[in-house]
N, C-alpha and C positions, 0 to 999 in steps of 0.2 A: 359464637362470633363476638369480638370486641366492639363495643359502644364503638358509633358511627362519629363522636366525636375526639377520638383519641387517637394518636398520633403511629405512624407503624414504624420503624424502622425495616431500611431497604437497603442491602449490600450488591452493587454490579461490577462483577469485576468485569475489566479490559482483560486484552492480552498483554498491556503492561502495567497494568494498576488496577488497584480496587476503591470504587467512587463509597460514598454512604451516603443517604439521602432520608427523613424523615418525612413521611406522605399521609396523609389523609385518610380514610377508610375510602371516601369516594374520588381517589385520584386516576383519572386512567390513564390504560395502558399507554396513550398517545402523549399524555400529559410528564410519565416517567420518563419515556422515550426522548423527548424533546429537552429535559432536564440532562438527558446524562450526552446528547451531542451538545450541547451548549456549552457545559461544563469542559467536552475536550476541544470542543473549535471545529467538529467535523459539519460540512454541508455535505459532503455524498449519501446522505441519507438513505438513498433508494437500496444500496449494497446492502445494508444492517436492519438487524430486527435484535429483540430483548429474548433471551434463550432463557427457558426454568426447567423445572422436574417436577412433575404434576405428579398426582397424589399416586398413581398406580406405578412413577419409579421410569417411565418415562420421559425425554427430554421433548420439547415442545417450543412453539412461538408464542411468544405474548402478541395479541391481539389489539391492533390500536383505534381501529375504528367499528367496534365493532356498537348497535343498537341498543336502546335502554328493552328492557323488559322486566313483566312486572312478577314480583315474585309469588303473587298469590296463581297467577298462572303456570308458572314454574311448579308449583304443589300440586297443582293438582295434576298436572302430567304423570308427576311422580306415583301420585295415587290411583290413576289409569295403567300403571305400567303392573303397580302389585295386582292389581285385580286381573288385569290380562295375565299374568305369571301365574296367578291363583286358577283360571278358568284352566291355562293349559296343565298345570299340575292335577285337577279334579277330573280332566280330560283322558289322561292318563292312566287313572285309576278305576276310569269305567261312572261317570257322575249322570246322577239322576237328570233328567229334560227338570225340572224344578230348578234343585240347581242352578243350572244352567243358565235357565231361562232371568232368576234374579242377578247372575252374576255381568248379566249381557244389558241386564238395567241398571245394573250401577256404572258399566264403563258406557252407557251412552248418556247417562247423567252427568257421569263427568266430561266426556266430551264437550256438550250441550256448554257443562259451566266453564270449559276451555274457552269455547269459541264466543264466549262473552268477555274472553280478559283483555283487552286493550285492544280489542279491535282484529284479534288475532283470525285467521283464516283458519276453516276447521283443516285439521290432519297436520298443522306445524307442531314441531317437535323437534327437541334436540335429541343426543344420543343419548345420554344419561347424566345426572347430575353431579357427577364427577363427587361425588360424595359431599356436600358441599350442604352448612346446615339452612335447612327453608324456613326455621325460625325464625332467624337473624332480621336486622333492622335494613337488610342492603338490598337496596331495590335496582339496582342495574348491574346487567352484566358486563357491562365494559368496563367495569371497576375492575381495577388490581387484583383487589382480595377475591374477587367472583372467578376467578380464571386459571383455578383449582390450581393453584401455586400451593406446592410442598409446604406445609406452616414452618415456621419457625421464628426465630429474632436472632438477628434481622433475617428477611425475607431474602433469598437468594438467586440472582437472575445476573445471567452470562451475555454480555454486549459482545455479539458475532456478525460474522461476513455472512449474511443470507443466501445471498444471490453473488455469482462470480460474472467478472465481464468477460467475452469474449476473447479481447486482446489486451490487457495489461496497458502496453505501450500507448493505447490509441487511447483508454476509459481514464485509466486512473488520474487523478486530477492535481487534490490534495496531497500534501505531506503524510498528511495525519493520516487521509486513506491509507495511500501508502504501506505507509511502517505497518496499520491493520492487519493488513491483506497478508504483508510480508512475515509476521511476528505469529498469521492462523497457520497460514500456510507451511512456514518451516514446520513448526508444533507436527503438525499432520504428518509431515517427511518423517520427523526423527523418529513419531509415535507409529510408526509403518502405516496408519492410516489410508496413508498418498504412497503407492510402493515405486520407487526408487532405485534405480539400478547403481552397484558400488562405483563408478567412475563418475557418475553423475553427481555422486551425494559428494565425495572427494572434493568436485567442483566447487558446489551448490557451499558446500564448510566455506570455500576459501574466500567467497563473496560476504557469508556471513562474517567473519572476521574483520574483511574490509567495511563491512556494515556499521560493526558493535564497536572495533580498533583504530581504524584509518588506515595510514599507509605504517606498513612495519618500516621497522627501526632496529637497529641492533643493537644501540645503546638501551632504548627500553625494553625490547621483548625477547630479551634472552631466553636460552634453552629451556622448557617448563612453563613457558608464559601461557600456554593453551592447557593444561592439563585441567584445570575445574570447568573448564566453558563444552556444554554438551551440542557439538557437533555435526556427530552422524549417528544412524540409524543401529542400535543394538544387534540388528541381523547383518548387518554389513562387518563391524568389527569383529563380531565372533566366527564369520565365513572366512577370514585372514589372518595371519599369524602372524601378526607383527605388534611389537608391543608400541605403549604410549609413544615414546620417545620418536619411533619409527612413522607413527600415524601424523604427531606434530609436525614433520621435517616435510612430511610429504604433500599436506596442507600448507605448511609455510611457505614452501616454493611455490606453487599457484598464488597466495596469497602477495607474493611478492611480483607477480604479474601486473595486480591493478591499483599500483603504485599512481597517485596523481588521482584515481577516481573520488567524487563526494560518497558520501556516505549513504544517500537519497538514490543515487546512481546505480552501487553496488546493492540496493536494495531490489530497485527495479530488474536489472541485471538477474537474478535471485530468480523474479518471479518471471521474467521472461524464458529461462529454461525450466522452469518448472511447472509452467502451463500446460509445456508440450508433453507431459507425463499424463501417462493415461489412465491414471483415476484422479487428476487433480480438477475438481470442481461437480465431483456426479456425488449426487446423493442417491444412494441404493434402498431399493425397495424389496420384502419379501414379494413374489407374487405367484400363481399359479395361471396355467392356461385352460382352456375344456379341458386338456385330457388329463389331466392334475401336475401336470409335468411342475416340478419345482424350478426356479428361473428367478432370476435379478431385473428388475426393471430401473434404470440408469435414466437420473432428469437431468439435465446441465443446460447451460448457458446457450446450446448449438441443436437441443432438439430432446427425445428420446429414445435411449436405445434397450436392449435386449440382452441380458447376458446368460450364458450357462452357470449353473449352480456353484461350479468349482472351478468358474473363470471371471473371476471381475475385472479382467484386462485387456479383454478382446471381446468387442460386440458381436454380436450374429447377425443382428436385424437391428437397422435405425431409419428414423421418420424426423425430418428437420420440422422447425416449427409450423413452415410455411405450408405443409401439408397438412394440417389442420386445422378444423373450424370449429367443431365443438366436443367440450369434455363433459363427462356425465358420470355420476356413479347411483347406484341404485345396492344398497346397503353394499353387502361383499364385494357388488359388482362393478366393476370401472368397464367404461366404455368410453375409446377413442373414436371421434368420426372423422374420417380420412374429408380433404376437399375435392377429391375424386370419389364423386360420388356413386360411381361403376363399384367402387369396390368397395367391399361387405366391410362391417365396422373393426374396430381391433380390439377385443374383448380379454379382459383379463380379473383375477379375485385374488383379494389381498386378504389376507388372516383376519383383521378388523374393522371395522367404519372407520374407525380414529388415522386407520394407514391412511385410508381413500381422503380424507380431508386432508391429508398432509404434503400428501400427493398433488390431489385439486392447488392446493396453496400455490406451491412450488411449480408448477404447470404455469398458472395463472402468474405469476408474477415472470418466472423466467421467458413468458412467451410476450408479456407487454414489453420487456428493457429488451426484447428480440426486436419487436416492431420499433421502439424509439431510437433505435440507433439506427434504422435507414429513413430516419427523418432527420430533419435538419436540428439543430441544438438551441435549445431553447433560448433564451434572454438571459438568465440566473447562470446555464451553462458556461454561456457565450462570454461571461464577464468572467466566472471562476475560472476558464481556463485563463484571461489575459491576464489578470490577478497571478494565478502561478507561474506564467511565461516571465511575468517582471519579479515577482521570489528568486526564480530561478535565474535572471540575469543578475539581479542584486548578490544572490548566494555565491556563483563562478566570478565575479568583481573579485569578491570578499576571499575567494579562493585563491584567485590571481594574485592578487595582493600578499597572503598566506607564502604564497609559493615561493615568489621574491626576495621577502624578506628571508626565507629560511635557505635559499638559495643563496643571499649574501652572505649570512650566519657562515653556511658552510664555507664560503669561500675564504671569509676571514676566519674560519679557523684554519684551514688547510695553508692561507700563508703565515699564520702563527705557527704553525708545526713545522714550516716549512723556515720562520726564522731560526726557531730554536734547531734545527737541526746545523744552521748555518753556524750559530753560535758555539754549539759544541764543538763542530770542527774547527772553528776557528781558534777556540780557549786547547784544543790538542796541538793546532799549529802552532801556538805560541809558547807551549810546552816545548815542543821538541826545538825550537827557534830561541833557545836561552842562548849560547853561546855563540850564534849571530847577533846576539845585542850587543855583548862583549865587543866583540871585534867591529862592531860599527859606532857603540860609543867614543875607543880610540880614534876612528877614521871621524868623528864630529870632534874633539879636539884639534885637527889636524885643517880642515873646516873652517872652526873658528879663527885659527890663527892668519889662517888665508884672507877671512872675512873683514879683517882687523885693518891689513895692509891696503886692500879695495877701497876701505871706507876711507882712507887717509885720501887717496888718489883724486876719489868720490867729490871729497871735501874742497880738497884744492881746484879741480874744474868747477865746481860750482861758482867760486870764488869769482872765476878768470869770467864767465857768464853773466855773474853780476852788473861786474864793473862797464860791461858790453852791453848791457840792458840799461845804464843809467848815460849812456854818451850816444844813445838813437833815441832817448826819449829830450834831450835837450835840442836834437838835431830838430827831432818833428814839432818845439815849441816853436821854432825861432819863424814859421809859416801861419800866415793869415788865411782864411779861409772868404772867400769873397761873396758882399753883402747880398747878391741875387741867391745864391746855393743855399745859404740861409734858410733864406725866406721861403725858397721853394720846399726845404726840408723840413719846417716847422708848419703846411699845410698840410702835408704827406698824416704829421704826424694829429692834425687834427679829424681829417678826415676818417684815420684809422680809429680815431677815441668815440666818433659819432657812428661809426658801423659796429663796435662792440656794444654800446649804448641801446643801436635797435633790437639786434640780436638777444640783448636780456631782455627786454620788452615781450616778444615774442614768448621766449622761453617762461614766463611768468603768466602768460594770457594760457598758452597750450596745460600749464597746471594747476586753473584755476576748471578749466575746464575738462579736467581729468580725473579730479574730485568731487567733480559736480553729478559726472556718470557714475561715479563709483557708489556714491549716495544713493540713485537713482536703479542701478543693480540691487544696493543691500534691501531696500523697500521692496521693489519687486518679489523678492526672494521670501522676503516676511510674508505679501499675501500670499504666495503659493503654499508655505510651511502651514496656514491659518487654513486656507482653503481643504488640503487632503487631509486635515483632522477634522474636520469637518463633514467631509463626506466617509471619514472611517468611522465617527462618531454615528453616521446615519447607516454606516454597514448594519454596525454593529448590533444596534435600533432594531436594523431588519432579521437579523442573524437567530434571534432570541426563542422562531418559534422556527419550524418546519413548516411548508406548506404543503399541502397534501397533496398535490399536484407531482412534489419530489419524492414519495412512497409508489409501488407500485401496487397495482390493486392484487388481492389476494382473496379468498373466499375466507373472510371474520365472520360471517355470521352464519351461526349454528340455528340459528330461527326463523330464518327471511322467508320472504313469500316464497323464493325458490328452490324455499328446502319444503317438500311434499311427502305425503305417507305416498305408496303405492301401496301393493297387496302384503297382506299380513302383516302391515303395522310396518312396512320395510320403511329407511328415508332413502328419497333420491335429490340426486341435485343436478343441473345440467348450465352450463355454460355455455355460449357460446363468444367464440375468437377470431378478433376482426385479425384479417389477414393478406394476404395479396397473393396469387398463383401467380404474378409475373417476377416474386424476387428470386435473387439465384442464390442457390444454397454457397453461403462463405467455406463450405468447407470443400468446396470444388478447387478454389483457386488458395486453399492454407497449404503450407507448408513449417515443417519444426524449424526452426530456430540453427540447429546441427545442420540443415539440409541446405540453408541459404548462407549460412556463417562458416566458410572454410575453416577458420583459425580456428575455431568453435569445435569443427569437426575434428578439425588436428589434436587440439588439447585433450578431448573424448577418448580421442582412438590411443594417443601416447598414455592416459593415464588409465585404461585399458590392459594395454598390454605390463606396465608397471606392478598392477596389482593380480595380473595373473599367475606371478613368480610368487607371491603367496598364497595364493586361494586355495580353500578347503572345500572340495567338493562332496566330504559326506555331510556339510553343512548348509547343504544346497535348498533350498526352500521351492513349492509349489511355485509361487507365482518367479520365481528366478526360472527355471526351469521353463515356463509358460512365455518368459521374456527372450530366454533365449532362444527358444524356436521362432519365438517373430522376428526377430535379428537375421537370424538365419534364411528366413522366407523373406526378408526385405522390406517387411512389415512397421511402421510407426502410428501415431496415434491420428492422423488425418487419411493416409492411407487408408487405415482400416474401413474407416468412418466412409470415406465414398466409395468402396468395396461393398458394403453391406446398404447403402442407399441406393442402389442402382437397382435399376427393372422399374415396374409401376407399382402402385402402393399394393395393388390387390398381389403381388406375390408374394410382396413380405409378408402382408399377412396371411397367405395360407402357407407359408413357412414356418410363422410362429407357429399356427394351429398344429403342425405337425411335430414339435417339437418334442 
């Protein structure tokens, strides 16, 4: 181990970036956690956990709250476990009652000095020490270093979507969530991970385009503009014979449907049709049942279900949250207890302890963000969504505005295209119009000479008008205007000098007092601009740590009182899960996406039938083959789901047993 005071280097990559961070030997997991959403701006916290590769090669969760403990108790567990290893190995070979008898004194000695290490209760224990040296100066296991992270420099831990929401549309909050969710989940589509049917993924490209692109252009995205950007799913391209060129043309045309969508839009868009894909969000588990049947056990966001070994796309048997109250395992052994308490528990054995906790994890968390979402949304919620409703009106402003101006753009080029068109016809008409000028410049000589003779004409009646103008203006001297008319005409004209006189009066008071408000606007405006930095200043303030209230509980502790030996050294752990028998299960009343969205449906089935005129069928894969008899049966992925939920809990579970 590295002295406790020197410094670690830490690499987490995102799904669009890689942070580095330098930590402490005693930094925890909660402590890195909270560094690297700070860093990107995320509060949806409860979705995400810090992903590693533990020393056996394994992918895993970093642990954020998990209890100090003390390492000299830690030792000695470890030195309980050789002597019990030892006793069965001596046991084996036929070992004397001597023997025996010493080697049953030394693991009750160590027990005894167990059950004096911190207060520990006898029989806790973890599963093993993950290889991890008990030398070392590190006295807690919530430390980073403690939580059998793969060594290296730097340290490597993958910042992922833990936990999926139920509906996209309804959870998702943030931007930042967002692009997350969008940027795990394509990954999974292309990597076949998430399997994906070819008209879907066709789709699924064109949003992604509109996502990374915006709206196509033909001036910018000429023919080849998609060729380096990776799309779709390697099983879907080689199932169809159609080269690059053909693939881009047929992506571009969808793509040119969500012409005007944001970017944030087409991202949601995305995840909206790809919720309804039926492995998107189940983490698979090896598992066995009594009769050793091999079987997939599926945990998601809507409960757990059951699959056959060589179907991860169709369930047999599923149990929504709501029917259960408490999880338990007992070493190999997991046990579900149904909230009908009539029927017998749902038993099942995973290859190792390390499943069953990983398991319990994913149970425990996916079954609280079950329960929190038919309760009302917190305080922290209730402001984050109104915070995004007003991004989101700021952002379509910003978009409106985008659109206008690009919208005049175009218009004034199309009537600059539309001049210059005018102009070259006109510069051809006046080609072919030469020998019209001819013949009209002798007809303006002819013109002028007319014009010559008028103006003389012109001349002379002006003349005759004159002389007519100067013998009515002597007529009208030779008349006096009499002294009342006068008089009365020169008050006329004072009264009019005193009614423009009020009238600018007015006008001068109405702008003095127009200036006055205007003053009194720009002031206002200033404290309001003072005020929201002010309270973004105290977000921000709040922003810095996570509260643990926005994590969902998980089973971190490998050592708590409610980890127990049972027989032969076994651990068991047992749970239980607050819940309600009056909620109804949401996947009574779900429906896909395709099923509610005509146009959706239409686009599906046209780009269907499109890709059928290429399709290679000796390139037909398992689960294509498995998708296409549920098509054929009428089958989709909520369908399924309350098909295999019906009856009462105790059938499914003697259907498992039967399996």
């Amino acid at each position: 181990m590295v002295a406790s005071g020197k410094m670690m280097n830490v690499r987490v990559t995102t799904m669009d970036a890689e942070l580095e961070f330098a930590i402490q030997q005693s930094t925890t997991g909660k402590q890195l956690f909270d560094q690297v959403v700070k860093t990107i701006g995320l509060r949806e916290v409860w979705f995400f956990g810090l992903q590693y590769t533990d020393s056996k090669g394994d992918l895993t969760w970093i642990k954020l709250y998990k209890k100090p403990e003390n390492v000299v108790c830690k030792h000695m567990r470890k030195i309980k476990k050789i002597i019990i290893r030892n006793i069965e190995q001596r046991i084996s070979v036929g070992p004397s009652t001597a023997a025996s008898s010493s080697a049953a004194g030394d693991v009750a000695a160590c027990g005894q000095q167990q059950r004096n290490c911190s207060g520990q209760r006898p029989g806790q224990e973890e599963e093993d020490s993950d290889g991890e040296d008990l030398t070392g100066s590190m006295p807690f296991s919530r430390w980073v270093m403690s939580q059998d992270v793969q060594k290296g420099d730097p340290l490597q831990f993958k910042f992922r979507a833990k936990f999926y929401p139920e509906d996209v549309a309804e959870e998702l909050i943030q931007d930042i969530t967002l692009r997350l969710f969008y940027l795990q989940v394509k990954n999974a589509i292309l990597s076949d991970e998430i399997y994906c049917p070819p008209e879907t993924s066709v789709l699924l490209a064109s949003y992604a385009v509109q996502a990374r692109h915006g709206d196509f252009s033909k001036t910018t995205h000429s023919p080849g503009f998609l060729v380096n950007d990776r799309l779709l799913p390697q099983r879907v391209i080689d199932q169809h014979k159609m080269s690059k060129d053909e693939w881009e043309n047929s992506i571009t045309t969808w793509w040119q449907e969500h012409r005007g969508m944001l970017r944030e839009d087409a991202m949601m868009e995305y995840l909206k049709i790809a919720q309804d894909l039926e492995m998107y969000g189940v983490n698979y588990f090896e598992i066995r049942n009594k009769k050793g049947t091999e079987l997939w056990l599926g945990v998601d966001a809507l409960g757990l279900n059951i699959y056959e070994k060589d179907d991860r796309l169709t369930p047999k048997i599923g149990f929504p949250w709501s029917e259960i109250r408490n999880i338990s395992f007992n070493d190999r052994k997991f046990i579900i207890k149904p909230i009908d308490k009539k029927a017998p528990d749902f038993v099942f054995f995973a290859p190792r302890v390390r499943i069953n906790k990983r398991i319990l994890a994913l149970c425990m968390g996916n079954h609280e963000l079950y329960m929190r979402r038919r309760k009302p949304d917190t305080i922290d919620v209730q402001q984050m969504k109104a915070q995004a409703r007003e991004e989101k009106n700021a952002k379509q402003q910003e978009r409106e505005k985008l659109q206008l101006a690009l919208a005049a753009r175009e218009r004034a080029e199309k009537k600059q295209q539309e001049y210059e068109e005018k102009l070259t016809k006109m510069q051809e008409d006046m080609q072919r119009s030469q020998a019209d000028i001819l013949e009209a410049r002798d007809m303006i000589r002819r013109l002028e000479e007319q014009l010559k003779q008028m103006q003389a004409i012109k001349d002379e009646l002006e003349a005759r008008q004159n002389e007519l103008t100067v013998m009515i203006k002597r007529l009208e001297e030779t008349k006096n205007l009499e002294a009342a008319e006068r008089q009365k005409l020169e008050e006329e004209i004072r009264l009019k000098q005193e009614e423009v006189q009020k009238i600018q009066d007015e006008v001068s008071a109405k702008d003095y007092e127009t200036k006055r408000l205007q003053e009194e606007v720009e002031e206002a405006k200033r404290k309001e601009v003072k005020i929201k930095k002010n309270e973004a200043a105290a977000a921000l303030i709040a922003a810095t740590t996570t509260p643990s209230h926005h994590h969902v509980e998980e089973d971190e502790e490998d050592n708590e009182e409610e980890l127990t030996n049972g027989e032969n050294g076994e651990k068991n752990f047992s749970k239980d899960l607050s819940t309600d028998e009056h909620i109804k299960d949401p996947v009574e009343e779900r429906r896909t996406l395709a099923e509610r969205n005509e146009r959706l449906h239409d686009q599906l089935k046209a780009l269907k039938q499109d890709l059928a005129l290429s399709r290679d069928d000796t390139m037909e894969t398992v689960n294509d083959k498995i998708h296409r008899e549920n098509v054929r049966q009428g089958r989709d992925k909520y369908k399924t789901l309350r098909e295999i939920r019906k009856g009462n809990t105790k059938r499914r579970v003697d259907q498992f047993e039967n399996m």
